[in-house]
VOGUDREN-364102 format. One record per residue (C-alpha): x, z, y; residue number from 1. Coordinates in nm, 2 decimals. Layout:
N
     xx     zz     yy   i
      X      Z      Y NUM
...
//
This chain:
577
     xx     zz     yy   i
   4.28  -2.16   1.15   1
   4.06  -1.85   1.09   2
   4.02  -1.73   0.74   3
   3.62  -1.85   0.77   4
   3.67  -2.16   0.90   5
   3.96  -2.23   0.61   6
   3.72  -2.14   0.36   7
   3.44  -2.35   0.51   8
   3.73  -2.63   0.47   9
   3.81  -2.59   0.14  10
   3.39  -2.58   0.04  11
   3.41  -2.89   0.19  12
   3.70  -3.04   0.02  13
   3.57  -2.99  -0.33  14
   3.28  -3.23  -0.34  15
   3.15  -3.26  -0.70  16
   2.83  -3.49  -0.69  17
   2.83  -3.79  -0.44  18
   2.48  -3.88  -0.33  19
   2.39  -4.23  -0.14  20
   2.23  -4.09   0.14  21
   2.06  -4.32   0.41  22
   1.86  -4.18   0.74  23
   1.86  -3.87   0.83  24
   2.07  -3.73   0.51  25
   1.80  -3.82   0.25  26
   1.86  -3.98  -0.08  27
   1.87  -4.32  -0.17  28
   1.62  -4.37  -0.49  29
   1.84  -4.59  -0.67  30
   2.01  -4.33  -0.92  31
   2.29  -4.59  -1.01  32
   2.41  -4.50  -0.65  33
   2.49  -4.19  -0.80  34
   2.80  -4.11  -0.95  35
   2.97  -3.76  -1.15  36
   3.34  -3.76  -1.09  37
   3.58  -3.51  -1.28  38
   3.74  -3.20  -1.04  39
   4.10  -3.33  -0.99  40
   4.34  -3.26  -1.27  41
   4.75  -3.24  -1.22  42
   4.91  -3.55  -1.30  43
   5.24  -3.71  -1.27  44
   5.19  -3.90  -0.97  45
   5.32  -3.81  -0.66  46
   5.07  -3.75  -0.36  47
   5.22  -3.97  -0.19  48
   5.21  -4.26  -0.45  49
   4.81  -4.17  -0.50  50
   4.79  -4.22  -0.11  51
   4.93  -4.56  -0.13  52
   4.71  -4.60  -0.45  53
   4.42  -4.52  -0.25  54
   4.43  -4.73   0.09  55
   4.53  -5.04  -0.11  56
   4.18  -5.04  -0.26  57
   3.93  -5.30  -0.10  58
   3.65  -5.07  -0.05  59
   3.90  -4.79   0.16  60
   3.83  -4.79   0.54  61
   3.91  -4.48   0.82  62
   3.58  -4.57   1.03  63
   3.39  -4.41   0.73  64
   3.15  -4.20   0.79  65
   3.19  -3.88   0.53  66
   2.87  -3.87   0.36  67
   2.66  -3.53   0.39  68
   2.46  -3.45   0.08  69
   2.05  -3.39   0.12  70
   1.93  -3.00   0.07  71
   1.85  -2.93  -0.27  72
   1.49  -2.87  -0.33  73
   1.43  -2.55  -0.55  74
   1.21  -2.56  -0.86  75
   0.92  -2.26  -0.74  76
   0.81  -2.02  -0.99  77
   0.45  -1.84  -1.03  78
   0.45  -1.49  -0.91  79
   0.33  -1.39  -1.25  80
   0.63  -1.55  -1.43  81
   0.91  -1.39  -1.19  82
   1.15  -1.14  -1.31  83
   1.01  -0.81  -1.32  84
   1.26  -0.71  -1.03  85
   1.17  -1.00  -0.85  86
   0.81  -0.88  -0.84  87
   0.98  -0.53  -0.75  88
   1.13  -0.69  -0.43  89
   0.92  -0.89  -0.34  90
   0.67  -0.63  -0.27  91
   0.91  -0.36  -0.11  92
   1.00  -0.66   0.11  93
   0.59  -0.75   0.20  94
   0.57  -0.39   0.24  95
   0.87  -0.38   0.50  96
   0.73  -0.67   0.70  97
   0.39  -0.51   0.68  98
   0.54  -0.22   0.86  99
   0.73  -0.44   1.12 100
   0.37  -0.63   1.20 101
   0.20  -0.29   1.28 102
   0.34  -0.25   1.61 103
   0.38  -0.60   1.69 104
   0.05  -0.66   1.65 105
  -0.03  -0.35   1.90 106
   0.25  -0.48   2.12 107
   0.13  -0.87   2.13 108
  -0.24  -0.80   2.06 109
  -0.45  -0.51   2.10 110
  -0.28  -0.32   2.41 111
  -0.31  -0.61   2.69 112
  -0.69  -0.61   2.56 113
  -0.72  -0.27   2.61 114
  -0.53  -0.25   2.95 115
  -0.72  -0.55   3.10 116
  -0.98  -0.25   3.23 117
  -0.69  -0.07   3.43 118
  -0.43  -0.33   3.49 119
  -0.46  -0.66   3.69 120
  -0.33  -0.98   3.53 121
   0.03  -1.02   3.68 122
   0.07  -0.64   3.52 123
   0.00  -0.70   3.23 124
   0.21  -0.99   3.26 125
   0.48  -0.71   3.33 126
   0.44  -0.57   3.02 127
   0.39  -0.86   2.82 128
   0.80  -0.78   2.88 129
   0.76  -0.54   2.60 130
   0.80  -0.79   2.35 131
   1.18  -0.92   2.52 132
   1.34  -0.76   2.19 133
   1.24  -0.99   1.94 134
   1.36  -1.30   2.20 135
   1.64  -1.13   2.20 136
   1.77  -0.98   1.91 137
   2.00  -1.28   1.85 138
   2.25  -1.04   2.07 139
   2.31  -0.75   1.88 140
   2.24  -0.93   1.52 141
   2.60  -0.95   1.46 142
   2.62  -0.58   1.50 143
   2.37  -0.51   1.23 144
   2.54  -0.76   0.95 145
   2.86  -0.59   1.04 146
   2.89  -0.21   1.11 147
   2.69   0.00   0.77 148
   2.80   0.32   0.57 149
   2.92   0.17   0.21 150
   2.83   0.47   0.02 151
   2.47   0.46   0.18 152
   2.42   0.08   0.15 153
   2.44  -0.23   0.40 154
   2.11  -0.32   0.48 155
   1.95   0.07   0.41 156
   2.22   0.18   0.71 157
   2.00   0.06   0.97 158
   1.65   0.03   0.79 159
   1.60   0.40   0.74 160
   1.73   0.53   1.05 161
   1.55   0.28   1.24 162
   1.25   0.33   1.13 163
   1.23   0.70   1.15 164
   1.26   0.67   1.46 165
   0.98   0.42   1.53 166
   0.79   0.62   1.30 167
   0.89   0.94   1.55 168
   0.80   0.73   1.84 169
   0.51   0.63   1.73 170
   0.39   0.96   1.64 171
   0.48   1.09   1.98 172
   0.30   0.81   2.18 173
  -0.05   0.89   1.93 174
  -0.05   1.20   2.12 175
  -0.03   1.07   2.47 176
  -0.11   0.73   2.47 177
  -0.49   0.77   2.69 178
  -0.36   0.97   2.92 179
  -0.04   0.72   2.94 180
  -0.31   0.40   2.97 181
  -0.46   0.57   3.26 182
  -0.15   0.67   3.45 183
  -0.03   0.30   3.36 184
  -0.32   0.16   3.61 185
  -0.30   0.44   3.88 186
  -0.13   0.36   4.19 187
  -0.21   0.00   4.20 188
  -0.06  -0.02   3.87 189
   0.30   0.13   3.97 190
   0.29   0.32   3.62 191
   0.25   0.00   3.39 192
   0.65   0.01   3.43 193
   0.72   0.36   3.29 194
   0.42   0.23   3.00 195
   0.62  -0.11   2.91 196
   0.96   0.05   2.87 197
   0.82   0.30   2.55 198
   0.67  -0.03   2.43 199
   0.98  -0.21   2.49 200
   1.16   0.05   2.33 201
   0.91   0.06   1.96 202
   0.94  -0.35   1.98 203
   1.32  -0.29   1.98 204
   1.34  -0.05   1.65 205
   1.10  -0.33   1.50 206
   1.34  -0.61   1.58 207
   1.60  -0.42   1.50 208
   1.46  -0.34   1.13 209
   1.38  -0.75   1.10 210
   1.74  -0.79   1.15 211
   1.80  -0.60   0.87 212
   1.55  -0.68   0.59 213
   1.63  -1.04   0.69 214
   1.95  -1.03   0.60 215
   1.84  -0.78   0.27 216
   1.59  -1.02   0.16 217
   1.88  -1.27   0.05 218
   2.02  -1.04  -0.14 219
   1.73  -0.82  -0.30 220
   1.54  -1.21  -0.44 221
   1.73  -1.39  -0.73 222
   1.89  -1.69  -0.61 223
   1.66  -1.97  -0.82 224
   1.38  -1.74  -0.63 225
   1.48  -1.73  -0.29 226
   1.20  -1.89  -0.13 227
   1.01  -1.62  -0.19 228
   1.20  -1.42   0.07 229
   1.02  -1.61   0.34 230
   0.69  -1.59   0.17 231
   0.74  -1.23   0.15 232
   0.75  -1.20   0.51 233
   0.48  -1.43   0.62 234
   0.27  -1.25   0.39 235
   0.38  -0.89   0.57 236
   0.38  -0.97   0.95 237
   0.04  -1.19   0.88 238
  -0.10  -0.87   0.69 239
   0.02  -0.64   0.99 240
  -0.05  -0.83   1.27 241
  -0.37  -0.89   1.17 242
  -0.45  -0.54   1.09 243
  -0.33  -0.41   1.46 244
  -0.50  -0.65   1.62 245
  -0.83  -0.81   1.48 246
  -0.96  -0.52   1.26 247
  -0.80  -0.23   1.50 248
  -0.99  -0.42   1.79 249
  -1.34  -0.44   1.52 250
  -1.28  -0.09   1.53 251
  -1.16   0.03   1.81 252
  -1.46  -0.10   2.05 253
  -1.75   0.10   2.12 254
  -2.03  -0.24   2.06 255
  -1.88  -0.33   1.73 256
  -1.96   0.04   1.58 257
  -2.29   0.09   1.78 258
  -2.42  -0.25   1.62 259
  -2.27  -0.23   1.26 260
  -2.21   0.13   1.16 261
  -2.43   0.39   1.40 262
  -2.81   0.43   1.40 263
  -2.78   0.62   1.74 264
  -2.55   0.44   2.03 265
  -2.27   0.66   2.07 266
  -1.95   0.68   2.33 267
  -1.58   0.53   2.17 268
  -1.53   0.32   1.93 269
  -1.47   0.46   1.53 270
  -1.09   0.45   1.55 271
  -0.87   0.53   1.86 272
  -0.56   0.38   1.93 273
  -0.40   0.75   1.92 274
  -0.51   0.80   1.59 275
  -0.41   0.48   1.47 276
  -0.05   0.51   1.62 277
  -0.06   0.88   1.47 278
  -0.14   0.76   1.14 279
   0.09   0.46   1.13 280
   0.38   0.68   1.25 281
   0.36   0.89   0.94 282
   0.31   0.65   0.72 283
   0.69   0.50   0.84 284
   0.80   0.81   0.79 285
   0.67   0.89   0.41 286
   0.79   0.51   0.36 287
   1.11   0.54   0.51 288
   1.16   0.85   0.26 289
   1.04   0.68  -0.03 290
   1.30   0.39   0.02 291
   1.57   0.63   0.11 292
   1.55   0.83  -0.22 293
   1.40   0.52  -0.49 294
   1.57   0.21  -0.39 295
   1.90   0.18  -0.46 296
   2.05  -0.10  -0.29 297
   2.39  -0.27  -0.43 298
   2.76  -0.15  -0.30 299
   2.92  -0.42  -0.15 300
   3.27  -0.34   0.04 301
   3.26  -0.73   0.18 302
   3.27  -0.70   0.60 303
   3.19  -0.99   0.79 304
   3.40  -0.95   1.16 305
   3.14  -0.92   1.47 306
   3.46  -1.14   1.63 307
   3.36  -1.42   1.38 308
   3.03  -1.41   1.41 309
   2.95  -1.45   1.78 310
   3.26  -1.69   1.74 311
   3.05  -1.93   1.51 312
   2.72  -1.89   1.76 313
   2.95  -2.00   2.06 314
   3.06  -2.29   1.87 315
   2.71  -2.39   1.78 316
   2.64  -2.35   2.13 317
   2.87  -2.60   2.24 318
   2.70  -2.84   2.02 319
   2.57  -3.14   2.25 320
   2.26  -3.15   2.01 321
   2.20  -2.79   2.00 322
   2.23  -2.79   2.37 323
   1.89  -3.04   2.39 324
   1.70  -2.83   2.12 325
   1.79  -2.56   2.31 326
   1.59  -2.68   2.65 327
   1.39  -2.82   2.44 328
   1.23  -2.49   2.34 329
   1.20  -2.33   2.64 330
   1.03  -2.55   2.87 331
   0.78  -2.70   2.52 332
   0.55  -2.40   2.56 333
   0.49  -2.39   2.89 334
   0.20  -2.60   2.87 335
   0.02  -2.37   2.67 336
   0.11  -2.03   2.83 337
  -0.19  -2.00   3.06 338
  -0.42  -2.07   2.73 339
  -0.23  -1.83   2.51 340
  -0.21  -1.53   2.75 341
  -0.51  -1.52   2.97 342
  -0.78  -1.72   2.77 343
  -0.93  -1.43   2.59 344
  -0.85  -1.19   2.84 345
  -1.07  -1.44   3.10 346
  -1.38  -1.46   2.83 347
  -1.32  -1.01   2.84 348
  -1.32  -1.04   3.22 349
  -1.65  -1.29   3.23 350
  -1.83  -1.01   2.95 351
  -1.77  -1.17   2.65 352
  -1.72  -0.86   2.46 353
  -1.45  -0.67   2.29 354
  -1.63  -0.68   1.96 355
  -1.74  -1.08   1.96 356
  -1.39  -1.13   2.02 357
  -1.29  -0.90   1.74 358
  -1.53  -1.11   1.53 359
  -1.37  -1.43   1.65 360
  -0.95  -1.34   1.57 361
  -1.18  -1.21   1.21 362
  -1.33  -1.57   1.19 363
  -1.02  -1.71   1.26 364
  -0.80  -1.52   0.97 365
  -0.88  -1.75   0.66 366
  -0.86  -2.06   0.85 367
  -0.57  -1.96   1.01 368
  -0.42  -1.92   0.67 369
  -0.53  -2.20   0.46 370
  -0.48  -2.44   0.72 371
  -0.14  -2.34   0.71 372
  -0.15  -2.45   0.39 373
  -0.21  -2.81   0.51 374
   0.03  -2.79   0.77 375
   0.32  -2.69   0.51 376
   0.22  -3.00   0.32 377
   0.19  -3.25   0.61 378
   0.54  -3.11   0.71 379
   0.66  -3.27   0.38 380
   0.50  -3.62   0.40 381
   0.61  -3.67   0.80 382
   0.91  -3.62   0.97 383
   0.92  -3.23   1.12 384
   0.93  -3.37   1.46 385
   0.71  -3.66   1.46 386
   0.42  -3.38   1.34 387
   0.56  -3.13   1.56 388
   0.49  -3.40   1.82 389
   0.13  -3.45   1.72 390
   0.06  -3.10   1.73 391
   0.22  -3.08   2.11 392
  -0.06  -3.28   2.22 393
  -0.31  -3.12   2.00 394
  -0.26  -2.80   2.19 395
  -0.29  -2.93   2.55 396
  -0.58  -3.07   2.45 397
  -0.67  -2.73   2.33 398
  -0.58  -2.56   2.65 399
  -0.81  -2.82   2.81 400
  -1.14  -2.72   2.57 401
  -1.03  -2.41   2.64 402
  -1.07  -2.43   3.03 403
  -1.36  -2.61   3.02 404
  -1.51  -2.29   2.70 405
  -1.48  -2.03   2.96 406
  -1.61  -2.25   3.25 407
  -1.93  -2.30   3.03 408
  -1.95  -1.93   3.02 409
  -2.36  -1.85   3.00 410
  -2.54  -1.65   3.25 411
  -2.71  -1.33   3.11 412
  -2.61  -1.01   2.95 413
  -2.62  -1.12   2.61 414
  -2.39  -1.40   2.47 415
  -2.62  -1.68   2.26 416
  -2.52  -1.79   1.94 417
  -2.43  -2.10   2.08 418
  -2.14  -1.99   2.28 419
  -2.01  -1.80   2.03 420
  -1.98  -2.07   1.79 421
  -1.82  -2.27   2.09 422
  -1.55  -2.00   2.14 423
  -1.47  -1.98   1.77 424
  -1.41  -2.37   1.73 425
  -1.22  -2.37   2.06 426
  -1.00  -2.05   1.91 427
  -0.96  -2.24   1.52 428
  -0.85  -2.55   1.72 429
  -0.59  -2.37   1.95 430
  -0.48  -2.15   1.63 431
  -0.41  -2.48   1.44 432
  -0.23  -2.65   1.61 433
  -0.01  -2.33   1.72 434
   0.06  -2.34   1.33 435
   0.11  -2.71   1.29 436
   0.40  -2.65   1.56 437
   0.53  -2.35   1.42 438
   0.55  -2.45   1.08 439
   0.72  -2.86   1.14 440
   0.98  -2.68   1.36 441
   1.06  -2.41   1.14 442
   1.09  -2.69   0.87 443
   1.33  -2.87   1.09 444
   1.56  -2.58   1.18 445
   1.58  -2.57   0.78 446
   1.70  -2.92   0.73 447
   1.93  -2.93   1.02 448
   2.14  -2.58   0.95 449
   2.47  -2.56   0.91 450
   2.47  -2.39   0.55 451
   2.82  -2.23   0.62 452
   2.66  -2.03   0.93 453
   2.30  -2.06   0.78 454
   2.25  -1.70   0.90 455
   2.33  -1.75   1.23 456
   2.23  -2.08   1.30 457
   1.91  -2.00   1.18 458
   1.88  -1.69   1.40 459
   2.00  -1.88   1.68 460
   1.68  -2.15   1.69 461
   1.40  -1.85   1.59 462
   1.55  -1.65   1.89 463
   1.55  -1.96   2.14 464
   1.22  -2.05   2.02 465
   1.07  -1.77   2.07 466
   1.20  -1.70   2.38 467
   1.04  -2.00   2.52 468
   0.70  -1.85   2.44 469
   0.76  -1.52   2.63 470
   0.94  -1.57   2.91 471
   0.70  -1.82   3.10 472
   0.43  -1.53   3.01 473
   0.53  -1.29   3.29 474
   0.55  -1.58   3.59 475
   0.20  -1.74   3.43 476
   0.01  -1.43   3.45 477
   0.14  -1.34   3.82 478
   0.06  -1.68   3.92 479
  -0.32  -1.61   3.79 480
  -0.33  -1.32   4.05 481
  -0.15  -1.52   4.31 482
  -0.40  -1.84   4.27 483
  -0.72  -1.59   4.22 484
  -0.90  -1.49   4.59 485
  -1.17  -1.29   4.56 486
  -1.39  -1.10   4.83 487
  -1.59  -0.73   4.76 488
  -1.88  -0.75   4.93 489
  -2.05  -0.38   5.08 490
  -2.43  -0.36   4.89 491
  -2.71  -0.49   5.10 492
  -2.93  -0.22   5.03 493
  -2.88   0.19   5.01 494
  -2.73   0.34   4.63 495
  -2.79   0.68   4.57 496
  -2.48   0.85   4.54 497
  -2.49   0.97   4.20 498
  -2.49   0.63   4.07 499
  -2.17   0.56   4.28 500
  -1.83   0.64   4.09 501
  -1.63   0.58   4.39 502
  -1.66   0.58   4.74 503
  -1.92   0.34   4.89 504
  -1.78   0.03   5.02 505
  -1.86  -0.04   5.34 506
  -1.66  -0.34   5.44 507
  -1.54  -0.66   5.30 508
  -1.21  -0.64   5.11 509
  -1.02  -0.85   4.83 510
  -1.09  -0.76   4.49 511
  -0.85  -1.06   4.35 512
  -0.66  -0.78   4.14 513
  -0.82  -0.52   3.91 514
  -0.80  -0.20   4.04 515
  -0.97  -0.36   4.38 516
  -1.20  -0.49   4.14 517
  -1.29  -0.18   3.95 518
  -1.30   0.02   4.33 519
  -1.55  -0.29   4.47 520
  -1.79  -0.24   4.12 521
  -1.78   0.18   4.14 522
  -1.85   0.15   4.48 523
  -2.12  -0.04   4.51 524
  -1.98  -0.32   4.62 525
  -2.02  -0.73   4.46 526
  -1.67  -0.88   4.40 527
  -1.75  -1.26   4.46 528
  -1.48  -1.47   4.34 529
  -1.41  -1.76   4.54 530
  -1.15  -1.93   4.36 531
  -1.05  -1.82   4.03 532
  -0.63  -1.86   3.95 533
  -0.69  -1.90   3.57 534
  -0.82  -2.27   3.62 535
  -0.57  -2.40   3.86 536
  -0.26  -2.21   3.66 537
  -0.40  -2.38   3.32 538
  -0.43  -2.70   3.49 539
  -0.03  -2.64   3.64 540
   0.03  -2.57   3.33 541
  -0.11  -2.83   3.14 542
   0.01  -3.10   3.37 543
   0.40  -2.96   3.36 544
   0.32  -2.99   2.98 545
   0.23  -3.35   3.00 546
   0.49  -3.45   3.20 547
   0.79  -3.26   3.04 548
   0.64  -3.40   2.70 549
   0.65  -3.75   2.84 550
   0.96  -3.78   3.04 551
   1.19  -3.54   2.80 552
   1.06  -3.37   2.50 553
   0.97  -3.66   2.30 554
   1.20  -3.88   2.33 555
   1.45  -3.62   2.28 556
   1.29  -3.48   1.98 557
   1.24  -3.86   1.80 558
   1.61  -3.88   1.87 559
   1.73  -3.56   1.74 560
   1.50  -3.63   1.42 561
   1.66  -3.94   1.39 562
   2.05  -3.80   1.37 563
   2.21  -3.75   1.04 564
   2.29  -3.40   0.89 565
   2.68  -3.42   1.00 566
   2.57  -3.45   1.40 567
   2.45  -3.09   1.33 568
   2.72  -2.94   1.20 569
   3.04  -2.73   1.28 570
   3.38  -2.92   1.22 571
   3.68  -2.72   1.04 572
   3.97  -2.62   1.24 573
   4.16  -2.87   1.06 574
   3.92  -3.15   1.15 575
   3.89  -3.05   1.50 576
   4.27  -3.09   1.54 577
//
């Protein structure tokens, strides 16, 4: 037996409260069904003798079940009547998470807007890639929790290293990123690889550092207020993200400032995405500083093995339950992929605008946020599952009105009230249910983890569920392209050279990818689309979403709601044998 798992034995062997539990783990609400005992005290009798005691009683039987107690539900506390140091915390941790959400919301947001005009849609599918690290960082978590400096301090170890050097990074790609978009679509788009791997690498630092102010955040909030660890970071990446992409986007686009801020129509928008790398890369730096010589984090000399560690995930692995859950994940969000990733960038191709959709993700924010609200609540009065469920159809429903938003796209230069209006329903709607989803199964992961492994366990089921979200992306978008057939057709009539900004086209060609696209329109030329991929890949998409949903996903979800606590956890050595 390893020393963990004999200490996860003896935890188990002490139980001091015995709760009547009935479905799922949940207690009874008769309280006469619950009853104190005494810890065990030495007496004269022999363990033997007590053993004989024991299975001569009428009630003793081996097909038993052992009974696993409900979670604890924590009293919450007013922000205002926390500690002093808890208010301390909790805002270096919000601050922390902001800084993670800067360049995630860059990396999952604002740059595959701002490529669509160089890159076609299977490459930005390649560097929707970028974001891999945050799927993945289930692999070298262990790593982080277990090699630090003692004298420097656990979690600060990797923190302030890690982000000096996205803060370096960042500075470093404010000064070449233009030139770097441009290369990205030249050659057909050959350089969007060499443009994906710096992103891949900034998303890595960033998951990285989430490894580490997760595991922190346990630590740095009093135990009675340890919920507001995860309110901390909701708070953060919600704050960043939605500073990288809605009001960088606001900002960043050349309509939004000539309407709103300039009396004379002007070239650029007010805030380039150099500068705002620039900026943001110093400001990781002065932070990182700041944390480095004011926060003093608590010596612990307490190493957990890497060995251990990945031992525990391999034996949750092997968990038949965990196994469903697993497939479960990645195959749930495939119905949805062609709505998520090429939705807005299809209303962007069509002429939408840069700034109306700005002003839609701006629209979106509050109700994004106190809907959320709702969800957290409804997530309380229903089984996770059963709402999780609900919210599954929801969203094909909303990749459906979504379809049929952009099919109903007007004629015309300007977009009409109207349609606007129509895309900001369709986008609250999608946006809702998203949050429904993610907040039911993130309730459920609660419930059903092991608290001996929480850490891991927990880690385990983000990291899978996440994956399922991005690597569909990269096949969805390429499929888009592949599905798309599009013809440039030469002008009818003579153009004066200086209002060409290519060479004249002067035969038919396809124009189905971007840079084909942009040659056809600089040329001259009219790229007629005659069958767009977008609508057949959503349909695909939807339909596999259907069926999967159907056939597997919930009836395998109403059974794994239905399983007590005990089918999710890890058996001691001792038990095992």
């Amino acid at each position: 037996m390893t020393r963990k798992n004999a200490t996860l034995s003896k935890r188990r062997s002490k139980p001091s409260l015995k709760v009547a539990t009935g479905q799922n783990g949940h207690a009874n609400s008769k309280m006469n069904n619950i009853e104190m005992r005494k810890r065990d005290t030495p007496s004269s009798e022999s363990s033997a003798d007590r053993a004989t005691r024991l299975m001569s009683h009428p009630g003793f039987s081996l097909d038993s079940e052992p009974v696993v107690p409900p979670t604890p539900v924590m009293t919450t506390t007013s922000f205002q009547n926390l500690p002093a140091n808890d208010r301390r915390n909790f805002l270096l941790l919000v601050l922390l998470y902001f800084l993670q959400g800067v360049p995630m919301g860059l990396a999952t947001g604002s740059v595959p807007f701002l490529l669509k005009p160089h890159l076609s849609y299977g490459q930005i599918g390649v560097f929707s890639l970028a974001s891999y690290p945050y799927s993945l960082k289930l692999f070298w978590s262990p790593i982080v929790d277990a090699v630090w400096s003692p004298r420097f301090g656990r979690r600060k170890s990797w923190i302030t290293p890690v982000q000096v050097v996205a803060g370096l990074a960042m500075i470093y790609l404010g000064g070449r990123i233009e030139p770097m978009m441009t290369q990205a679509g030249a050659n057909g788009g050959a350089g969007v690889w060499n443009f994906t791997y710096w992103w891949f690498g900034l998303v890595f630092f960033c998951a990285t550092q989430d490894i580490a102010v997760d595991g922190w955040a346990i630590t740095l909030m009093s135990q009675p207020n340890i919920s507001y660890a995860s309110t901390a970071q909701t708070v953060g990446l919600t704050a960043g993200h939605f500073l990288s992409y809605t009001v960088f986007l606001a900002f960043n686009s050349k309509d939004f400032a000539n309407r709103w801020f300039r009396t004379i129509p002007g070239e650029g928008g007010l805030l380039s995405l150099g500068t705002y790398l620039t900026f943001w890369g110093w400001a990781y730096l002065l932070v990182t500083l700041g944390l480095a010589l004011l926060k003093k984090e608590d010596h612990t000399k307490e190493r957990d093995s890497i060995l251990d560690v990945y031992k525990s995930m391999w034996s949750v692995l092997k968990l038949k339950n965990i196994q469903t859950i697993i497939i479960i994940h990645l195959i749930a969000k495939i119905g949805f992929q062609a709505n998520d990733g090429v939705t807005s960038l299809k209303l962007l191709d069509k002429g939408f605008g840069q700034d109306n959709m700005a002003l839609v993700v701006l629209i979106d924010f509050p109700f994004e946020i106190m809907l959320g609200y709702y969800a957290g609540k409804w997530s309380t009065e229903y089984t996770p599952m059963r709402l999780w469920g609900w919210a599954f159809v929801g969203r094909l429903a909303a990749a459906v009105l979504a379809q049929l938003t952009v099919m109903i796209f007007p004629s015309g230069t300007d977009v009409p009230f109207w349609y606007l209006m129509t895309v900001i329903m369709e986008h609250i709607i999608s946006t809702f249910m998203n949050t429904v989803m993610f907040v039911a199964i993130s309730a459920f992961h609660a419930r059903i983890a092991d608290p001996a492994i929480g850490g891991t366990y927990m880690t385990l089921l983000a990291t899978v569920c996440n994956l399922g979200g991005t690597f569909p992306r990269y096949f969805i978008l390429k499929l888009v392209d592949m599905f798309t057939e599009a013809t440039c057709l030469p002008p009818t009539v003579p153009i004066p050279p200086s209002q060409l900004k290519d060479a004249l086209v002067t035969t038919a060609f396809s124009c189905a990818l971007e840079p084909e696209k942009n040659r056809c329109v600089n040329g001259g030329g009219t790229c007629q689309v005659g069958r767009d991929g977008y609508y057949l890949t959503n349909i695909l998409c939807v339909a596999i979403g259907t069926v999967t949903f159907v056939m597997f996903i919930k009836p395998a979800a109403t059974r794994l709601q239905n399983l007590p606590l005990r089918a999710w956890r890890l058996m001691p050595t001792n038990e095992r044998d």
